[in-house]
C-alpha positions, 0 to 999 in steps of 0.5 A: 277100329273104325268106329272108335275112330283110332288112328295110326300115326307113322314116324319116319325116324330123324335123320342120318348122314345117308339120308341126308346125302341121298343114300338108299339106307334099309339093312345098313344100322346108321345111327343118327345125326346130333341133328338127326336126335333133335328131331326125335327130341321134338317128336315127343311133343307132336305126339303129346296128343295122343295116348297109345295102345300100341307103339311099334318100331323097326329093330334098326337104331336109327327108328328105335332111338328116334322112338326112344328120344321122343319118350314111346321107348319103353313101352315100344314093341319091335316088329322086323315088318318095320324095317326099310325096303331091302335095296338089295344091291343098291344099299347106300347108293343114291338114285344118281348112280344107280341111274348111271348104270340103269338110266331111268331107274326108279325103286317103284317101278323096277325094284331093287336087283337082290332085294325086295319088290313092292309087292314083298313091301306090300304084304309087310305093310299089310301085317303091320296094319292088321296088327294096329287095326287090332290095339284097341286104340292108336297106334305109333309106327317108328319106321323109315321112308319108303316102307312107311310111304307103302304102309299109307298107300295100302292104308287106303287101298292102293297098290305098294307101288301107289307110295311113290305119290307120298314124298315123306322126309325125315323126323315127320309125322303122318296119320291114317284115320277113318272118314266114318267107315273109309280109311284115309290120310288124316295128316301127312308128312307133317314136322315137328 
């Protein structure tokens, strides 16, 4: 892939009435906001320039209708490695309370209590990246903030806590590419 100089862009999907309010959201299926599917809408036109080989998205509707409202539904695959970090029992609680329990908590550095490390984070990243690596051509990734900013930092051989760097909104495009033989960011958390 390096050589053809394919590129695989992530789409964080549009937004919900949880990430809009700060709410830690991975298991829970919230859909989007009317706001949420005018983003989608208008990340058919950012992707415009690029033809895929492969499209992927996470099974959870608010990244597969983001998809599907940007016109890559059809010919998307959906792989469960694209899902949102499990927050275990921090599911739909925002940082602010979680903090009133654990003063200082982050998700990078102390995880989520029932739910997934960055490490378990990591290694899902990693089998999405060796499957996108291998299309033959660019590749779309529909997927959701926290996993998608571990996905870019083990795209350039950091660590999956190294994502805590990567501020990324909703209803954003990101692309990692190559500079000649080296992975990197092309673009990052770019609206559309």
């Amino acid at each position: 892939m390096a050589e053809s100089g394919h590129q695989v862009v992530l789409v964080r999907h549009g937004e919900t009435e949880w990430s809009a309010t700060g709410r830690h959201t991975s298991h829970t299926d919230v859909p989007l906001t009317e706001e949420g599917r005018r983003q989608a809408e208008a990340i058919g036109t950012c992707l415009e320039e690029w033809k895929f080989a492969l499209v992927l998205t996470s099974p959870l509707q608010r990244a597969a209708e983001t998809c599907r409202l940007a016109g890559l539904g059809d010919p998307a695959d959906v792989r469960e490695e694209l899902r949102e970090w499990d927050y275990g029992v921090y599911e739909g609680r925002t940082t602010a309370e979680i903090r009133e329990e654990q003063p200082g908590w982050t998700l990078w550095s102390d995880g989520a209590l029932g739910g997934e490390t960055a490490e378990q984070v990591g290694a899902r990243a990693d089998r999405i990246l060796a499957e996108a690596r291998q299309a033959g051509g660019d590749a779309a990734l529909f997927s959701h903030g926290h996993f998608l900013r571990v996905v870019a930092a083990r795209w350039i051989s950091l660590p999956p806590h190294a994502g805590r760097s990567l501020a990324l909104n909703t209803a954003t495009i990101s692309v990692l590419g190559y500079e000649r033989e080296t992975p990197v960011i092309v673009r990052w958390n770019q609206p559309c």
